[in-house]
N, C-alpha and C positions, 0 to 999 in steps of 0.2 A: 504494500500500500504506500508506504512514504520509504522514502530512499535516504539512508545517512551520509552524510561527505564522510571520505575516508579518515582515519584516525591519525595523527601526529602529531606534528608539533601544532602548540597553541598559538600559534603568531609567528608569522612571518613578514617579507616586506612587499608583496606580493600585491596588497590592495594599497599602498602610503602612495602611489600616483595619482589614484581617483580619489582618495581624500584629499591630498592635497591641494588640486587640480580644482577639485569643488568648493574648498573653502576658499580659494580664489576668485573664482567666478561669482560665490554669492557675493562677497566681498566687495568685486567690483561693481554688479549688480545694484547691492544692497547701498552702499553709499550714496548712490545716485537716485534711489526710487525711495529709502524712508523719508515720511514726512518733514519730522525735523532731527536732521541728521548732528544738527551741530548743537542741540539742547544738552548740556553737564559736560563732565571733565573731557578734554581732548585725549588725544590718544600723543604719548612724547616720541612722534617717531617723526625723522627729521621727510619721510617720501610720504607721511599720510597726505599733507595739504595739497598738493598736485595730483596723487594719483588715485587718491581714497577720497578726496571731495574732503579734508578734516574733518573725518567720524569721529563721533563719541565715543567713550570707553563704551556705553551700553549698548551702544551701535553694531560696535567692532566685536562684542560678546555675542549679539544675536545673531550675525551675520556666522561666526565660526559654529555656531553650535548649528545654527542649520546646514551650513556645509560639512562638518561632520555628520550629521544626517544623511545628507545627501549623499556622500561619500561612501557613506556604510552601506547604503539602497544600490547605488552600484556594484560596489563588490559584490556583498553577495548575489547581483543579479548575474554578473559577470561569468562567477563561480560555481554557481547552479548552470551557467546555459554549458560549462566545459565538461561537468561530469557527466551531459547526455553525451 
């Protein structure tokens, strides 16, 4: 009925390109499409202002947690279609 991925190691580096990759993309995404991107503390990183639009810290938190979401929905979709 349901099929287990094989057993090994617990982590590898295998899926860190499409997380990364995605917490990028929301990233650049997200600084450009939240309402008010720049309401609370900035973020002290000297390439936020040009290339992140100067996101918020809370900005810059929702944005990576959804790309690790995102990230993680990849892999393992990735990783499901290789075991067929």
């Amino acid at each position: 009925m349901f099929e287990l991925p094989p057993s090994g190691e617990l982590w590898n580096w295998q899926g860190t390109p499409f997380i990364v990759g995605a917490c990028l993309l929301v990233l650049l995404i997200g600084s450009r499409t939240i309402k008010h991107p720049h309401t609370g503390a900035k973020m002290p990183l000297p390439f936020s202002k040009s290339l992140f639009n100067n996101i918020s810290v809370a900005g810059f938190l929702a944005c990576m947690s959804f790309g690790h979401i995102l990230g993680f929905l990849l892999t393992l979709g990735f990783a499901n279609t290789a075991l067929r």
